[in-house]
N, C-alpha and C positions, 0 to 999 in steps of 0.2 A: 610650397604654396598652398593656402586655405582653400577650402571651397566654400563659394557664397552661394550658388544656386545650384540645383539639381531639377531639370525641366521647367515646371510651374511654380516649382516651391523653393522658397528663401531657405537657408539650413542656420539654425543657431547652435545652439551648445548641444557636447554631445550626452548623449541619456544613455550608453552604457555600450558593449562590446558582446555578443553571443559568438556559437560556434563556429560560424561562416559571415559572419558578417556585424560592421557598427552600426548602433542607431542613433541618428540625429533628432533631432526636434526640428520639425519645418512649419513654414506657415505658408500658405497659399497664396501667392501676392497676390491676386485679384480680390478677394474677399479676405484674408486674415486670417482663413477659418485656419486649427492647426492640424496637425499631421506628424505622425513618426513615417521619417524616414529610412530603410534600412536599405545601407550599402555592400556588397559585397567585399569581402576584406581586399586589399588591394594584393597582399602578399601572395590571394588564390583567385585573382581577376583571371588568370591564364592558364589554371589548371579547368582545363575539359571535364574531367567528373565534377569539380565544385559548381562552376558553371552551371552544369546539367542540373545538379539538384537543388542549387539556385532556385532554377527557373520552373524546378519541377512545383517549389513552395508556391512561387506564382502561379504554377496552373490550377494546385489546390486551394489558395485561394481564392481562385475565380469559382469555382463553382460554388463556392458556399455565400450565405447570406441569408443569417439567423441574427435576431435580435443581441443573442446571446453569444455569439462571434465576434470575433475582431473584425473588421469590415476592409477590406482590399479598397482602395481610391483605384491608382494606377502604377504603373511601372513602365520603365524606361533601359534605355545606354548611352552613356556618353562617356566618353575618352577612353570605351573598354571598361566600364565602369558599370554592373548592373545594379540597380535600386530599385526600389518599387516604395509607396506609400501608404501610407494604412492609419485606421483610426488611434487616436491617441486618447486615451484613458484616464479619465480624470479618479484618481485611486492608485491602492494598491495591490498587490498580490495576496493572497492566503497565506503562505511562505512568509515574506514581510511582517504580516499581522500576528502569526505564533512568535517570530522573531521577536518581534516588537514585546511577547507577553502575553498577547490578547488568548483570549482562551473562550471556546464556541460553546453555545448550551445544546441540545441535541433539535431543537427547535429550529435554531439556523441551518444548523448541518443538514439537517433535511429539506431547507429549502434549497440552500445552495446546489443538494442534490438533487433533487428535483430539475433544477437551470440547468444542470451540468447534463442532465439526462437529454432535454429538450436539444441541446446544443449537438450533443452524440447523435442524436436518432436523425437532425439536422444530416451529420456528416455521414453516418452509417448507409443512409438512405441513398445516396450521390455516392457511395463506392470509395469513401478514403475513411480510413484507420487512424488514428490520432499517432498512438504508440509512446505518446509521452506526455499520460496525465499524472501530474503532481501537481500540490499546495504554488507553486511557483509559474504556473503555466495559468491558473483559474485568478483572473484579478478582476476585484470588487471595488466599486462602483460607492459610492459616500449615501444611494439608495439604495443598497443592497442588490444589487444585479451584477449577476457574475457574468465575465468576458471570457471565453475559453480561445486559447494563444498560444502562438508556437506550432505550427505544421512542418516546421524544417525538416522533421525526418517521418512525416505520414507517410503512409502507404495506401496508393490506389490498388483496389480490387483487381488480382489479377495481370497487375504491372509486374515487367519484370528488370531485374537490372539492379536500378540503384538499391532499391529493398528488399532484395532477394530473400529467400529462404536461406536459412543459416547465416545472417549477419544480424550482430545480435548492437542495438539501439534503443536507445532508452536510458531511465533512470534507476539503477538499480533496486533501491528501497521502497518503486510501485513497481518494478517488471513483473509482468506474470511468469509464472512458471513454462511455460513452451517457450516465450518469446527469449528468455534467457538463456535457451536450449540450443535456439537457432531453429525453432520447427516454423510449421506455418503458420502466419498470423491471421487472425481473426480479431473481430468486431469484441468480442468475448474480453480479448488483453484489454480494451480498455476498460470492459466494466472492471474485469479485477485492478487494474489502478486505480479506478474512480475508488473500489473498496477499499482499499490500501490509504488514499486520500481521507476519505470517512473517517476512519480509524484513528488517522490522526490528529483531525481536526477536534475530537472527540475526546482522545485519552491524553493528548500536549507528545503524542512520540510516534513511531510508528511500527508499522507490526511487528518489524524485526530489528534488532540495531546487532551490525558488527563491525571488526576493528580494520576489515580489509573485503576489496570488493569482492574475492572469491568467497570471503563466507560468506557473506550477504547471499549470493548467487544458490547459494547450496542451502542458503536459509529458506530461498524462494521456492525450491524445489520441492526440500523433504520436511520441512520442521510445522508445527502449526503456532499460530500466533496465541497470544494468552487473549482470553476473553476481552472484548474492548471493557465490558463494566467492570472488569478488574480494576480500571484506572477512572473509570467513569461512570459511579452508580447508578447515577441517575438516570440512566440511559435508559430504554423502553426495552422488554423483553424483544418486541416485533424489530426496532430498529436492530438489533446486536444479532439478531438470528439473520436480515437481511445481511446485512456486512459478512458475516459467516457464510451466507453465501454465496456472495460476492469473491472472497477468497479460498474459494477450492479449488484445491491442485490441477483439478482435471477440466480442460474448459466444458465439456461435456454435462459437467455437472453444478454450472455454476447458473446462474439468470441470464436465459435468452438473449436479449435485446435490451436494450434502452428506453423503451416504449414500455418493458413489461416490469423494468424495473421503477420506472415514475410511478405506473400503476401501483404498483407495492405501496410504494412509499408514499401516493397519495390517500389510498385507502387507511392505511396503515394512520396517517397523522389525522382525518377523517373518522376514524374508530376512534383513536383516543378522545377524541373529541367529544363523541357520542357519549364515551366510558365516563367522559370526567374527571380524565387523566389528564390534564391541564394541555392537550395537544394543540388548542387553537393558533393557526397560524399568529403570529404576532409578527411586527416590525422589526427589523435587523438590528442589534445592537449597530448603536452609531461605531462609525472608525476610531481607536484609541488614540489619543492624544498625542501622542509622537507624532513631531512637524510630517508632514507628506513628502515621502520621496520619490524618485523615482524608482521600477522596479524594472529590469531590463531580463529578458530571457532572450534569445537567439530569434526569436520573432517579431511579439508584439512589447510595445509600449504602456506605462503607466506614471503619468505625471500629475502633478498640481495642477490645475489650470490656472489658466492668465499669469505663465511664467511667462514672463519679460524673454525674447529671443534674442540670446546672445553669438557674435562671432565663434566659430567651430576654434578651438584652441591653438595654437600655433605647433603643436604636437604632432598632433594632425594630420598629416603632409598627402593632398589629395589636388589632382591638377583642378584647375579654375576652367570653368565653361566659356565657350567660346559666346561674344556677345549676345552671338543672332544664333536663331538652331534652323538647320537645315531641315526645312519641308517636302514631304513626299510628291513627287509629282503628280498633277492632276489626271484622271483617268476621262477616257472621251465622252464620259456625261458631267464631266465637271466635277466628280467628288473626288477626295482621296481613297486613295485603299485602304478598303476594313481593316481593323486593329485583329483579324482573328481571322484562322482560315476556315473552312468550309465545314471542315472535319473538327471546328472547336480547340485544335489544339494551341500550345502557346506557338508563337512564332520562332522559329531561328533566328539566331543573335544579328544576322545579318538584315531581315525582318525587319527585328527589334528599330535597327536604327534609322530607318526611312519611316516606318508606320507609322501613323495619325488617325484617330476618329474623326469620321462625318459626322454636323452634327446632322444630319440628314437621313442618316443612317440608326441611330441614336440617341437617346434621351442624355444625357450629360447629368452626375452627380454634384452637387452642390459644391464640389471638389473641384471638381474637374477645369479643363481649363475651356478657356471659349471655343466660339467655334474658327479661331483661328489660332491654335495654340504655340507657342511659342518653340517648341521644338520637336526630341525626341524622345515623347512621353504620351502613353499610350492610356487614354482613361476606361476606367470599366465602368459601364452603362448600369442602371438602375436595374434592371431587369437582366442583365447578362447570366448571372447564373441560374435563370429558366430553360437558356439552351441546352442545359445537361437535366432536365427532365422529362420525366413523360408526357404526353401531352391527352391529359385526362379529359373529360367529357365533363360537362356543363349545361341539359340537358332538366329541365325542371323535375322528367321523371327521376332521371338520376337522384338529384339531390334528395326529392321528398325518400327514394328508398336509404340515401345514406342517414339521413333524420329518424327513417323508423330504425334502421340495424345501431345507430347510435344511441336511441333511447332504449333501445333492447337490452345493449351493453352495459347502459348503466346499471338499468335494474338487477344485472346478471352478478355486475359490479359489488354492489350495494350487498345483495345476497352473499355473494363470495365474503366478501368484507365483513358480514354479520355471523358468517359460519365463523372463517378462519379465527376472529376473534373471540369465540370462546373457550373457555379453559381448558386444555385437555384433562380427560378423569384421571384419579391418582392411578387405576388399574392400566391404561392406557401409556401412562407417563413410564412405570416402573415397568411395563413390558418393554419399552425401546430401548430404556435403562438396563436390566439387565441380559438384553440380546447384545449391545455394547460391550458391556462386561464380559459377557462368554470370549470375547475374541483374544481373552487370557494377556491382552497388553495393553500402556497406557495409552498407545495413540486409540485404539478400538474406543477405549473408556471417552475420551477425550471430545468423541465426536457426540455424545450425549451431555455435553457440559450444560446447554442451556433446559436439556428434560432434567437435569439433577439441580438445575435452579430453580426452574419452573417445579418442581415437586416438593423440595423445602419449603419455595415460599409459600405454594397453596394448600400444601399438605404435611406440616409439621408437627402434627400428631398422629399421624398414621401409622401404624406399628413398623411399615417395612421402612419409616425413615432413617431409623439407626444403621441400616445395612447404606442406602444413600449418603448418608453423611460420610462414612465410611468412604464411601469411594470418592465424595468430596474430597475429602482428607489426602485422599491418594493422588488426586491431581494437586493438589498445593503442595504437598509434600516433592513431586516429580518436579513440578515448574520451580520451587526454593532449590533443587538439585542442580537445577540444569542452570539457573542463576548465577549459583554459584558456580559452577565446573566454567561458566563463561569470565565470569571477575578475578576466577585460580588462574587462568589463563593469561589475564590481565597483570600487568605488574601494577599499573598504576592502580589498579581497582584493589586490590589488595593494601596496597598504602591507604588508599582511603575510608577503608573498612575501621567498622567501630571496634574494640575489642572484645564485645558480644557476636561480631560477625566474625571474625577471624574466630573466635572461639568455633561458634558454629561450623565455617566451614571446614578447620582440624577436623572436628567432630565426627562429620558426616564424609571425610575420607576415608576412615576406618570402618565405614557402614559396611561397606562389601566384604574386606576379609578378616576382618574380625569384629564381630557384631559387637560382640560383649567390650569391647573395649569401648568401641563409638560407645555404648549404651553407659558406660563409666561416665565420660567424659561428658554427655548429656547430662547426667543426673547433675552430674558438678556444676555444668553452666545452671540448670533451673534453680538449684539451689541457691547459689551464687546470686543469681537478678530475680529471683520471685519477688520480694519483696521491696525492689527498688520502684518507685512511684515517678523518677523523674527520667525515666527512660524515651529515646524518639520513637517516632511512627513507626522506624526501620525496625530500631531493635526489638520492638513491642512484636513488629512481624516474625523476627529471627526466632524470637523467644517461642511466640504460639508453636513454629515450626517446631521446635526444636523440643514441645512438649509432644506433640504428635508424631514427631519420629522415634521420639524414647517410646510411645507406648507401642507405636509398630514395632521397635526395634526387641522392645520386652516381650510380645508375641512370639514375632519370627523365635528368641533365643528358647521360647518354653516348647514352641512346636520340635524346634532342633534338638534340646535336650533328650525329651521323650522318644524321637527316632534316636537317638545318639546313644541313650543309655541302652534302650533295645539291644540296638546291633553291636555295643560294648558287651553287654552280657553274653550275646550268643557267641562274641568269641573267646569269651573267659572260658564259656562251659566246653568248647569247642578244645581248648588248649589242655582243660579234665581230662577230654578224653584223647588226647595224643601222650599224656602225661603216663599210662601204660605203654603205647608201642615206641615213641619220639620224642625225648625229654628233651633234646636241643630244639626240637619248635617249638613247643610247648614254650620252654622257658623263653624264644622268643618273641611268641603273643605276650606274655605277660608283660616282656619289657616293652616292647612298644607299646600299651596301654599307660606305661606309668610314662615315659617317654613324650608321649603325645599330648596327654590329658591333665598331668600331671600339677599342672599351674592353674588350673580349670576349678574353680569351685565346684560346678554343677556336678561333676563327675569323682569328689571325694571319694564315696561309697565305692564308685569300681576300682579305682585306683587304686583303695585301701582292699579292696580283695585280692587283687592282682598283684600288690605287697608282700602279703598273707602267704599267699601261696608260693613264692620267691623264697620267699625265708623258710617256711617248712619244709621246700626240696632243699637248701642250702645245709639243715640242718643234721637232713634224714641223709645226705650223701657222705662217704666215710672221708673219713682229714687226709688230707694230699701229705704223701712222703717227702719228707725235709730232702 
């Protein structure tokens, strides 16, 4: 059997299924207004933990109420059945929109970051953790305002139990590194998802892609992302150094708060401004043309408006509400009993199903139902999530002092903002540059990517740029390595490689143990495509790679040689002189020279000394008796 009402609200067609529960489409029969409704799956109405974290979603919605939130109406029980209500979104998700094709300029992206910040510092501030920011949780609005959605599996400050330490939740491809650990979470995990979101809204992909959730995991841990203007030139040096660090490893070292990263990023598009760097806020690109769907996450909703409210499907199978809903009895001043207990928390399921709001007690949301409601459905008051605040001072001195420490701020602001943005000296650049370098590996190199961008672009005639370019080269060259050992791995990535990529990647198999051969085999590819004109973006990449590893590769083999011949000669001359006391060692230095080197071009010379000298003791020893 269908269901046609849940408390106050009509239910029509359903808008999609998350982890714990479906969301319907409702409308408010007193007013029409609409509403997602989400029910808890029937198959975990009974399970005691589903339950609990149910209702835990509805505690954490009740304390919030930010512009920039999905907004809680109310919740309820009937038939064993929990639901609760919430605003319904005319738009789509992030997610959605890259699906769809759309693709963000760094203008939006920093608005949207900016909303997304407001919305965090919102949450941060009231003691709950998101823990599951991604493109599919943040749903935009047809004016550009983002909704941030989905609390199913936040975390209050401090709670213990359902989100404990060492259970690991989330989305793999934004979990921060500790949270995929199992350690403790912090406010921190979401900025690095918020940066992981960036990233992608930015370059069309995300920091990391692999084939299975364990690498992923391990990708989160230990690997770094490729620069986001790798995929996104156009990007601002300020914003790409932001996101950078945003995702580092260690939350210790990543951006404070949510409040200190708006500030960034408002300064930050504020400087551009100033520069002339085209930063001026502007208007959101409109939403792309793909009819509107809905977009369903385990939370909140996002639909068309003024869809038509259709019957729940016959699929469906959800008991039908009894005509009339049983009302709480009156208490001896004539009100009903508060929807909430003293101590703020949600009610016990038992609670749940007698409790009703005064409106006496309460202001009622435009939502909400009268003040004689129809059943077992519990509205959240306009003001309700003030209960879970401080209760600040209002005090005219107060304010004029928040006025002066504000106007203090800014101009602190402004300054900040006028320092940070100017250029660092090339002497300045190439000192951080090569204190990176000294730490003898690529990941050391790696974390100066944006000083060795910053130094090309402002200082590409500076004599020490050839050494920078240079270590450019060494990270493109490491990141075309690691591309490939990941697509080698792949089968299907392998089928779809062009046969300047498979060449390539043969090529640079043979890098390690045998240089000289990779180095063959390179020259053969550039020869081979230098002069082809109608090559793709990819191969034109492969290609450059593949000039820049042959000329490392021609280095390393002249560094090698010149040790190589050395320490050959000294055992030639070493074998001279055993060749008085030890003529069978002797004569075995020599054969292992010819032995080893022997197919070796660089090492003709010794080889043919080593010959030499073979054949003159074979000569000089008298003829073996028949």
């Amino acid at each position: 059997m269908q269901i046609e009402q849940l408390g106050p609200y009509k239910i029509g067609r359903k808008l999609g299924r998350g982890g714990m529960g479906t969301v319907y489409e409702g409308v408010f029969v007193e007013t029409g207004e609409p509403a997602a409704v989400k029910i808890l799956s029937a198959a975990l109405a009974h399970d005691e933990g589903f339950r609990e974290r149910f209702k835990a979603e509805i505690e954490t919605l009740r304390k919030l109420r930010h512009p920039n939130i999905v907004r809680l109406y109310g919740f309820g029980e009937q038939d064993d059945y929990l639901f609760y209500a919430m605003e319904l979104v005319n738009g789509r998700s992030l997610e959605d929109e890259l699906a769809a094709g759309r693709r963000f300029n760094w203008r939006e992206v920093t608005d949207f970051a900016i909303q997304t910040c407001r919305a965090l510092k919102h949450a941060h501030d009231r003691g709950v953790i998101h823990r599951d920011i991604k493109p599919a949780n943040l749903l935009l609005t047809p004016e550009g305002e983002i909704k941030l959605s989905d609390f199913g599996i936040a975390k209050l400050f401090g709670s213990t139990g359902l989100t404990a330490v060492g259970g690991v939740l989330g989305t793999a491809e934004y979990m921060a590194p500790e949270q995929s650990d199992g350690r403790s979470i912090t406010p921190r995990c979401d900025l690095y998802s918020l940066g992981g979101v960036l990233y992608t809204l930015l370059a069309g992909r995300p920091p990391f892609q692999a084939a299975t959730l364990v690498e992923m995991l391990q990708l989160q841990r230990f690997a770094e992302p490729d620069p986001v203007g790798r995929y996104a030139p156009d990007v601002p040096q300020e914003l790409q150094q932001i996101i950078a660090d945003l995702l580092v490893k260690d939350p210790e070292g990543r951006i404070a708060t949510a409040m200190v990263l708006s500030r960034r990023l408002e300064a930050m598009r504020h400087g551009l401004s100033m520069r002339g760097g085209g930063g001026l806020p502007v208007a959101p690109t409109q939403l792309s043309d793909v009819p509107p769907e809905v977009s369903v996450s385990s939370g909140a909703m996002t639909a068309a408006a003024a869809q038509p409210v259709e019957p729940a499907p016959p699929g469906d199978v959800l008991p039908k509400p009894p005509a009339e809903y049983e009302l709480a009895p009156l208490n001896s001043s004539g009100d009903r009993p508060s929807a909430t207990r003293d101590d703020g928390s949600l009610p016990a399921t038992a609670d749940l199903v007698s409790a009703t709001t005064s409106d006496k007690e309460q202001k009622l949301p435009p939502h909400a139902p009268p003040a004689e409601p129809a059943g077992r459905f519990v509205a959240v008051a306009e003001d309700e999530h003030r209960r879970h605040e401080p209760d600040f001072e209002t005090s005219t001195h107060r304010v004029v002092w928040q006025t002066v420490l504000l106007a203090a701020a800014v101009l602190m602001l402004a300054a900040g903002t006028w320092y940070l943005l100017q250029p660092a000296t090339a002497d300045a650049l190439y000192g951080r540059i090569a204190r990176a370098a000294g730490g003898g590996d690529i990941n050391s190199l790696q974390k100066a990517q944006d000083d060795i961008t910053a130094f090309l672009a402002n200082y590409p005639d500076d004599p020490r740029a050839k050494v920078v370019r240079e270590y450019q080269d060494d990270i493109d060259i490491y990141w075309a390595g690691r591309r490939a050992e990941l697509r080698a791995q792949s089968t299907a990535g392998i089928e779809s490689a062009t046969p300047l990529e498979r060449a390539y990647l043969e090529a640079i198999n043979y890098a390690r143990l045998n240089p000289e051969r990779a180095a063959e085999r390179l020259t053969a590819l550039v020869d081979l495509y230098a002069t082809d004109g109608q090559l793709s973006a990819a191969d034109r990449e492969s290609l450059k790679l593949a000039r820049l590893q042959l000329e490392r590769l021609r280095s390393q083999i002249r560094e090698n040689v010149v040790a190589d011949t050395r320490l050959l000669g000294a055992r030639l001359d070493a074998a001279d002189q055993l060749e008085k006391t030890d003529v069978a060692a002797a004569r075995a230095i020599r054969e292992a020279v010819v032995k080893l080197y022997g197919d070796k071009s660089w090492a003709a010379t010794i080889v043919e000394r080593a010959q030499a000298a073979l054949a003159e003791r074979t000569a000089a020893e008298p003829p073996r008796s028949p």
